[in-house]
N, C-alpha and C positions, 0 to 999 in steps of 0.2 A: 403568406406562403413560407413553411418553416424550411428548412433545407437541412437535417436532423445526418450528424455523423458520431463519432465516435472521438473523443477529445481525453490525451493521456494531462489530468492536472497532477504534475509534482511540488513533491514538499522541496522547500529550499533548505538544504541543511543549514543549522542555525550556528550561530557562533560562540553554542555551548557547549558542541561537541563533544564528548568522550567517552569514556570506555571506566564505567564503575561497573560492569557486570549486574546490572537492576532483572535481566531479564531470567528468572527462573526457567528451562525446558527451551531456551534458546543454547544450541551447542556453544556458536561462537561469541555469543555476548561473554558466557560465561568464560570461556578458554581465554579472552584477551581484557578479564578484567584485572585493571591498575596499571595495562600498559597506556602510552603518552598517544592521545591522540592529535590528531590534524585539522582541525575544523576549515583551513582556509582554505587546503586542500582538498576534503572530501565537498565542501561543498561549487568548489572549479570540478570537481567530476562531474557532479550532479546537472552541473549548470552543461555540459559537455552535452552530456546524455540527452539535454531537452535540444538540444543542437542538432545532435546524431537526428533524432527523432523527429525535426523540422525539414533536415536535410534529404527524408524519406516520403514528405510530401505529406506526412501527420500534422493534425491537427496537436497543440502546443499549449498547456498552458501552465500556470502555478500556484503556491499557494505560499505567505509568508510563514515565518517562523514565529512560531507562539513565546508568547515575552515569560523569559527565563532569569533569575531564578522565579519562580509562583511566590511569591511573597504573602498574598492571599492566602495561598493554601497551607505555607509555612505557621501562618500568626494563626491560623481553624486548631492548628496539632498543640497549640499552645505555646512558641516557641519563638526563637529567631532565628533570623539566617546565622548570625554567631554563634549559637549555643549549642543549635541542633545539632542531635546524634549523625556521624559522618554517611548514614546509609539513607537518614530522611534530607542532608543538605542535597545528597547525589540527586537522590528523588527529586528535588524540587529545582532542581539545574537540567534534568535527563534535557535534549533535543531529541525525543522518540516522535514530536506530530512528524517532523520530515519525511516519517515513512507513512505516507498518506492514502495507503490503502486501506487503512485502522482508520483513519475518518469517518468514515460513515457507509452504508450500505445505500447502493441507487438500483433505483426500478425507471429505466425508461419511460416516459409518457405513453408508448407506444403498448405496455405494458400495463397500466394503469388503470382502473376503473374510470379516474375524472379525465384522464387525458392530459394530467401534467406530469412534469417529474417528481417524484418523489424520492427525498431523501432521510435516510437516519441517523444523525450524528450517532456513534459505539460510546458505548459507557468506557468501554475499556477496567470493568472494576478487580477484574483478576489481579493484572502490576499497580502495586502504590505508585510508582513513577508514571505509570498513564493514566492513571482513574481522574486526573484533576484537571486534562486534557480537554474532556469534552467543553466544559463553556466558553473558552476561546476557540475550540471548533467550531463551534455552532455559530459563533457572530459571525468570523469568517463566513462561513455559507451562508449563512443568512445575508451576508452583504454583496459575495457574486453572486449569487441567486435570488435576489431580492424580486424578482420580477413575476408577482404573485398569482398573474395568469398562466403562467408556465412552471412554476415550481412550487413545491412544498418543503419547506424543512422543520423536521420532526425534530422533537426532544430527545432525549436518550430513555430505552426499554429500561421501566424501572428495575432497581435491586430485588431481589438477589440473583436474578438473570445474566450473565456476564455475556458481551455481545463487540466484537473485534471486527467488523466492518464488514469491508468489501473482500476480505484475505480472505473469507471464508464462504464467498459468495460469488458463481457463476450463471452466467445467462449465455442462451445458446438463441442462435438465428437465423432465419434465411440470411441475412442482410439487417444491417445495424437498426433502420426505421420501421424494420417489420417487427410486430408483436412476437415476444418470444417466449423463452421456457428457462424459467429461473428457481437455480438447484443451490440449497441453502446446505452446509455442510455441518454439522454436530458435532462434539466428541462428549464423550461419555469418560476416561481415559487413559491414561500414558504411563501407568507404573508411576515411575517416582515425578511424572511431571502433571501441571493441574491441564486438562481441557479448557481452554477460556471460554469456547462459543455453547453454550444451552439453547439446545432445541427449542425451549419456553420462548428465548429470545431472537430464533429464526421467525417460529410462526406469530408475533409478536409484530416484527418488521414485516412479516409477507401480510399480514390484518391490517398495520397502517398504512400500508402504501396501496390494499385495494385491489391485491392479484386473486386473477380467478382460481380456484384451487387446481381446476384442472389443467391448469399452466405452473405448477411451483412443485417444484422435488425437494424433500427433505432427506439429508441420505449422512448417516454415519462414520466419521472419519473413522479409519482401521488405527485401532488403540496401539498395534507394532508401531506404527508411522509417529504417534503422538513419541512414543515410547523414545524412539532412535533421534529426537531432535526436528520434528515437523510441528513446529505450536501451533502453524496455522496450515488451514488446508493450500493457500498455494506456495507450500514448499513441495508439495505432493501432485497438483493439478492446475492445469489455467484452461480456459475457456476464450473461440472466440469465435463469430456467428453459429457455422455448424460442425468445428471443431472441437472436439473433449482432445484434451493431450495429458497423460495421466500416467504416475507410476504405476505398474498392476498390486502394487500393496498399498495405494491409498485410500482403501474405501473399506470397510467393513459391506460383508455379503455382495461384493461388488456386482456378481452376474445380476441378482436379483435389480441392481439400481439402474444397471446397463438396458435390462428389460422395460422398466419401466421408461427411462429416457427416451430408448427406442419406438415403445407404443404412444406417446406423448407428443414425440418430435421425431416422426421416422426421416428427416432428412442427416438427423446426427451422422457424423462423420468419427467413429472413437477410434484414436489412437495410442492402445494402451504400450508401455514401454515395459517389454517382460525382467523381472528379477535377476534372471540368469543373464543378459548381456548387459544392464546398468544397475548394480544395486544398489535398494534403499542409503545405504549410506553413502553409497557416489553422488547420488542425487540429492541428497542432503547437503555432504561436502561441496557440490558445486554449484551448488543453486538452480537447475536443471532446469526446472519446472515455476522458478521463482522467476522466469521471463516474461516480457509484454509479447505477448501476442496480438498480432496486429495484422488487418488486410491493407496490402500497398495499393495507391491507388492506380486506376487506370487498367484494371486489369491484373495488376502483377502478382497474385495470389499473395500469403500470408508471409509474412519474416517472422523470427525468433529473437527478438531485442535480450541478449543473452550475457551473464557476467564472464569477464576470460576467464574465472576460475573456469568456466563451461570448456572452455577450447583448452586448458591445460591440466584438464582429466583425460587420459589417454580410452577410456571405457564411454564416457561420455562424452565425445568429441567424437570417436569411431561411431559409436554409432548416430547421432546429428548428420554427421556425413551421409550415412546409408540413405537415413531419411529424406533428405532433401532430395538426393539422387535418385530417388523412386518418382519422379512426375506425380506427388500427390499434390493438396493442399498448402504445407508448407514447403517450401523453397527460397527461402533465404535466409541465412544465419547471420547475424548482426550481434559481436563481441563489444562490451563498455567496458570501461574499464570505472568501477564502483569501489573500489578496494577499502576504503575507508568507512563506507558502509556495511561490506560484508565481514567486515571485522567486528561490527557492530550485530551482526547477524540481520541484514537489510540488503537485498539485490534490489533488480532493477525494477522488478514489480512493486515490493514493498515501496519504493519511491513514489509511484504512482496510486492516483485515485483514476476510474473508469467511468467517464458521464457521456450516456449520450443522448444528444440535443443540439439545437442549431446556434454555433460558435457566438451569432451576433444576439442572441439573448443573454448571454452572461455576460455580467460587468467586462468592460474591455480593458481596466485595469490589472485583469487577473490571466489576460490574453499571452502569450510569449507574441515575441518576434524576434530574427536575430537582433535588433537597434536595443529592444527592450535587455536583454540575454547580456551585451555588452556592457550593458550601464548597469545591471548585476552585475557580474564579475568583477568592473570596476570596484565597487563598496566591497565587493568582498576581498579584493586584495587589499585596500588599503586598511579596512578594518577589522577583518575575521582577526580572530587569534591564529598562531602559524601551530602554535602545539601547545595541549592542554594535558596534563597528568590531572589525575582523582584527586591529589592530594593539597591541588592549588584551589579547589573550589572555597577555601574559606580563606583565601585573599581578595580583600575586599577591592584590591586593583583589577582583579579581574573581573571581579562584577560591575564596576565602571565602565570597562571594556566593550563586554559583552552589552549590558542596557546602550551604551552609545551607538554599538554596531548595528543593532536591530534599530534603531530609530534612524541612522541615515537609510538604514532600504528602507523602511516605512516609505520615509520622505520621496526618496528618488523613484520610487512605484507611485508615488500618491495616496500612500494610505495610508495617512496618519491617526484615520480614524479608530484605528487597530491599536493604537498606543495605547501600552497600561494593561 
């Protein structure tokens, strides 16, 4: 008897941290690239955040930091870590798995044709900084998920399809273990910025994982949104059972998508945010929509796991406010403070991956608790770096550093298997 809920797994920030501006159509990657980042700090935020999130009677869990620099991927380009051109060393140092909602795309069991989960590790082949990302994705899941009566974990949708995860993928539900309605988002795109997710590579993912057609939307991200600094759909939308919560500029043809969701899943609940009291770029600037959405247990209807930026936009704070105050669905606004991520252009969603299944089939190595959470923090105060500039990635003291600091978490999670 499976007991199937809803589990936020975070990426641990790694202790490569920083700010080289790798991400093209990301506002704030770009705006804070070559300033000095934090890694020891941003990733005590992180570790905070999986706290907040325990502290709210959520299910809890994480995912290590992929071993940085890629040394693999460095010697493929012909090169070394000392030679390389200073934009492929950045690359091969980026800590981008941390935002581990680019991991991969899940379909609930519940959702499935065989009745397990199914998962997609994302090629991520748009940024050279994440395209090299996937095969230490993959063993990772492959190893919490190893338990092959209840999961699948897929390869990545070949080239030249480009395929960004779960950021671009929502499911809607009565309730987390009922079968649901899973909406895959496209762009086509953005002016001067690339679309990363292809259609090819939505229906691609909806084919291997065995959804009926008449459960799965495909729907068009509105090319403005790509345009203004939204790379992925949830800077613009998050989903959670029968909630859609949504800029009303996120979607290309949006009525027509609304209609179909509606005939598909008439119990949907849309809650679109009009233009005129939060604009696209408030909601961009504050990461609005880039929240966990989440049902509290016991009754307590949905919270907004939200970045302060959220609360110190006077436009988008007013009206969160309104929101709540109306007795709908959500009511409760929960502020983190992510700051070192969202200078990276990463909130509190992009932190998280969204599986749902019953906790005691995945590795319980990969489980939070607070005991667990503690003896993180530990390694990372004594080993993260406290602050890293672009310009120090070709001291090779730091690459000592950092290979040391990921091998004491290895060690002290038990998962040394992950070395290398």
């Amino acid at each position: 008897m499976t007991m199937i809920q809803e589990i936020n797994f975070d990426g641990i920030i790694g202790p490569s941290h920083n700010y080289a501006g790798l991400s093209l159509g990301n506002i704030a990657s770009s705006t804070n690239a070559g300033e000095a980042s934090y890694p020891r700090e941003a990733a005590l935020q992180g570790i905070a955040k999986m706290r907040n999130n325990i502290g709210l009677g959520l299910a809890q869990g994480f995912f290590m930091p992929l071993d940085r620099p890629n040394m693999s991927w460095i010697s493929s380009l012909g090169t070394t870590l000392a030679d390389a051109e200073p934009h492929i060393r950045a690359a091969a140092y980026s800590a981008s798995s941390m935002w581990a909602a680019n991991a991969a795309t899940i379909s609930p069991a519940p959702d499935c044709k065989d009745g397990r989960c199914h998962l997609t590790v994302a090629n991520l082949q748009t940024m050279p900084h994440r395209s090299h990302e996937w095969p230490g994705t993959f063993t990772q899941l492959r190893t919490a998920f190893a338990n092959q009566d209840h999961f699948v974990v897929h390869t990545p949708v070949a080239s030249p399809f480009g395929d960004e995860g779960a950021a671009n993928h929502m499911r809607l539900c009565s309730s987390h273990e009922a079968a649901g309605i899973e909406i895959f988002v496209y762009g086509k795109t953005g002016g001067p910025f690339p679309a990363r997710q292809h259609i090819e590579a939505s229906k691609a993912v909806a084919r291997k994982h065995g959804l009926a057609t008449n459960r799965v939307i495909f729907v068009q991200q509105s090319e403005k949104a790509i345009a203004a600094g939204a790379f992925h759909n949830d800077v613009v939308a998050v989903a959670n059972e029968q909630v859609l919560f949504a800029h009303e500029e996120a979607f290309e043809h949006r009525e027509d998508f609304y209609a179909e969701l509606r005939e598909k899943f008439p119990q949907a609940e849309i809650i679109t945010v009009p233009a005129d009291k939060v604009s696209l770029n408030d909601a961009i600037k504050s990461y609005l929509f880039n929240a966990q959405l989440v049902t509290l247990p016991d009754g307590g209807g949905m919270a907004l796991i939200l970045p302060t930026e959220a609360k110190e936009n006077e436009a988008v704070w007013s009206y969160l406010e309104q929101l709540v105050a109306g007795n709908g669905a959500i009511r409760e606004l929960c502020p983190v403070d992510v700051r070192q991520s969202m200078a990276n252009g990463g909130g509190p969603a992009c932190l998280r991956l969204r599986i749902v299944t019953d906790p005691q089939l995945v590795d319980q190595r990969f489980m939070a608790t607070p005991e667990k959470l503690d003896a993180i923090a530990e390694v990372v105060g004594q080993y993260w770096p406290e602050t890293i500039s672009p310009d120090q990635l070709a001291d090779t003291g730091l690459l000592a550093n950092i290979q040391e600091a990921r091998q004491k978490l290895l060690k002290v999670c038990g998962l040394m298997e992950l070395d290398g």
